[in-house]
VOGU-3710 file (C-alpha; in Angstrom, 3 decimals, decimal comma):
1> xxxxxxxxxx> 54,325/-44,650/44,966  53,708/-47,134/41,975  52,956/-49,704/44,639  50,360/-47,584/46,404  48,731/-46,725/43,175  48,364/-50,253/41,952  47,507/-51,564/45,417  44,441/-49,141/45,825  43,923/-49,495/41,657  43,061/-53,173/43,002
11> xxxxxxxxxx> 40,781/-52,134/45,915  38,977/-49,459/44,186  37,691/-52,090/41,545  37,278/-55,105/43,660  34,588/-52,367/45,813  33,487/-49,895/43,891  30,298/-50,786/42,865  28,937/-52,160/45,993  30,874/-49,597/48,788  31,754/-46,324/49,304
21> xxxxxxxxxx> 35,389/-45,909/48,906  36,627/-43,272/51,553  40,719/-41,649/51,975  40,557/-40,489/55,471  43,602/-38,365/57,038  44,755/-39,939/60,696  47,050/-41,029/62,463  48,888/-44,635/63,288  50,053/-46,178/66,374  50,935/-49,812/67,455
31> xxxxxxxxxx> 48,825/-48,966/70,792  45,413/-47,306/69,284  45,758/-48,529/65,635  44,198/-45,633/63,340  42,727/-42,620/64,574  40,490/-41,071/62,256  41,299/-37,131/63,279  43,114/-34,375/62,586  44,118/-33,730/65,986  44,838/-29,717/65,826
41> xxxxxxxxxx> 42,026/-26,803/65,166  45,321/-25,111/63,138  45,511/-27,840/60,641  41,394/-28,183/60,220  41,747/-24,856/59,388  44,302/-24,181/56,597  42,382/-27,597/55,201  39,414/-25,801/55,359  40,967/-22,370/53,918  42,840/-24,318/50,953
51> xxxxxxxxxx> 38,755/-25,711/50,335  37,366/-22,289/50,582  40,242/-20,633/48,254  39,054/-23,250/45,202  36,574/-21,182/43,125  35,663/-24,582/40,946  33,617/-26,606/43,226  30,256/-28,078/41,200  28,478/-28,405/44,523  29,193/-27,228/48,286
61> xxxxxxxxxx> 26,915/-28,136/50,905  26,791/-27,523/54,795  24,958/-29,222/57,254  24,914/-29,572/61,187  23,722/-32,340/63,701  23,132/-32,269/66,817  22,710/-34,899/69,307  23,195/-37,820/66,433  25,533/-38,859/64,523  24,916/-40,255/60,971
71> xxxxxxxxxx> 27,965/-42,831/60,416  28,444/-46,065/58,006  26,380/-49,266/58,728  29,180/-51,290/58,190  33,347/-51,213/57,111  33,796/-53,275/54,447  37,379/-53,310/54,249  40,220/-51,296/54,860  43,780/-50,547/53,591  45,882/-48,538/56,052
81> xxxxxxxxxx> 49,140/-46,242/54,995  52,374/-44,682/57,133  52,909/-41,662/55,154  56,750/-41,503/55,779  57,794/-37,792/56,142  54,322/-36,617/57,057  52,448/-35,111/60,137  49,392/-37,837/59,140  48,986/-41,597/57,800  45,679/-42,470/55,581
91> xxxxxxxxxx> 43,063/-45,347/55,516  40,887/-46,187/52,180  38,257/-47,475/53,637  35,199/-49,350/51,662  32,337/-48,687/53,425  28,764/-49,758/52,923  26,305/-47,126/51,166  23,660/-47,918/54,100  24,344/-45,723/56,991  22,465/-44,988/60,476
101> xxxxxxxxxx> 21,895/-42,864/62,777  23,754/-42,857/66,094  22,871/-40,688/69,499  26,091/-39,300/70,934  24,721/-36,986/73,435  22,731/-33,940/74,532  25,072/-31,407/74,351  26,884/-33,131/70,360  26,891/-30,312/67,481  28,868/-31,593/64,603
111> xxxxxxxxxx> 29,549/-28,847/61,643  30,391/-30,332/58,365  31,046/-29,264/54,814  31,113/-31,316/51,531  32,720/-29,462/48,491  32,520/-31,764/44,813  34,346/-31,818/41,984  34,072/-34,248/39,363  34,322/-37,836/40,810  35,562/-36,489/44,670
121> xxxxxxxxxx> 33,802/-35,130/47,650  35,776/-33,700/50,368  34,535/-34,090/53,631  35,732/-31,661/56,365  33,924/-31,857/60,066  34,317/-30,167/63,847  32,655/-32,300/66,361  32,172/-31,170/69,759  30,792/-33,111/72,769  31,094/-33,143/76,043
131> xxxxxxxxxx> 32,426/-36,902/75,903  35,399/-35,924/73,360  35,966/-32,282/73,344  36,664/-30,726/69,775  37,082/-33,783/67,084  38,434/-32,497/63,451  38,231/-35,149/60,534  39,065/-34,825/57,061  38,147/-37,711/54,189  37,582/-37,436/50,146
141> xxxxxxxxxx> 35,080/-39,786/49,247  35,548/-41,431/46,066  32,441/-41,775/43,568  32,679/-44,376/40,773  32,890/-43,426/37,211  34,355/-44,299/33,764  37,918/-43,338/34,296  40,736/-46,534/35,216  40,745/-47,925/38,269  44,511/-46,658/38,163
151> xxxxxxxxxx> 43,787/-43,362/37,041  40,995/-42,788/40,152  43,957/-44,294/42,517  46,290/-41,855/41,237  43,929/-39,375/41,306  42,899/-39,596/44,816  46,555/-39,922/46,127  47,779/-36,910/44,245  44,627/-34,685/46,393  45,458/-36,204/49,845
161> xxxxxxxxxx> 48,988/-35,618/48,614  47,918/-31,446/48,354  45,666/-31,473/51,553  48,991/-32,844/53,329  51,220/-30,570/51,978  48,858/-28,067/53,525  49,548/-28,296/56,617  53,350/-30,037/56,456  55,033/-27,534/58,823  58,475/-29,369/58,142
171> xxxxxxxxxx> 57,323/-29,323/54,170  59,497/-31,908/53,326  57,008/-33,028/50,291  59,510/-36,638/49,856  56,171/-38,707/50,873  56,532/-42,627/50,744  53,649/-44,916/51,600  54,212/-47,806/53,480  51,037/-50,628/53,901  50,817/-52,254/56,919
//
């Protein structure tokens, strides 16, 4: 895991004051690359029970849109990980702070929560639309601040690490990251 650490140390201070630095859950395959969703209502659940359970949050918010979606302007750069022993993978993604608005469809509602704490935001969502059915994502968002670059890696790793853990059915908990 020293590897991991030390690779995302790097990326976190080549972009963090220009980009958005975002851990999303997915999943990797040769054929579709990374798919940024959880895949089963089950799991976006106990991720969003384990959020719920935390009585510490400084700030929760809600919010719901319908027929847009707000996503990034532009991906700045992107790390992507095999989680060896786990039911997801993860890609740090720097993304630009400018984002826009995007029509999806009539019929889109997507429910999303932000909880904070310190210098993460975790990002849980349920999309629905006629065009994909039921999408759940999860992400923490990283937000710059005084600590190492290596400490904020670490940091960041070790809470994917619990949200994985989560909902690890097999709860194996020997994790090894592998770049690609």
């Amino acid at each position: 895991m020293e590897n991991t650490i030390s690779e995302i140390a790097d990326f976190i201070k080549r972009y963090k004051c220009v980009a958005n630095i975002n851990f999303t859950l997915g999943k990797y395959t040769d054929e579709f690359n990374f798919e940024k969703n959880l895949f089963h209502e089950e799991n976006y659940n106990l991720i969003l029970n384990l959020l719920n359970s935390n009585d510490n949050w400084e700030g929760k918010k809600e919010n719901t849109l319908n027929v847009n979606n707000k996503t990034t302007f532009k991906i700045i750069d992107t790390l992507i990980y095999k989680i060896q022993n786990s039911p997801y993978d993860m890609i740090v993604t720097a993304e630009s702070k400018k984002s826009q608005t995007v029509y999806i469809s009539e019929e889109y509602i997507k429910k999303e929560t932000f909880y904070t704490r310190k210098c993460h935001t975790f990002h849980i969502s349920h999309e629905n639309s006629i065009q994909y059915g039921n999408v759940y994502n999860f992400n923490i968002i990283f937000t710059k601040n005084e600590s190492t670059d290596t400490y904020n890696s670490h940091s960041s790793l070790l809470k994917i690490l619990d949200v994985i853990k989560t909902v690890d059915t097999c709860g194996k908990n020997n994790y090894a990251f592998e770049k690609l």
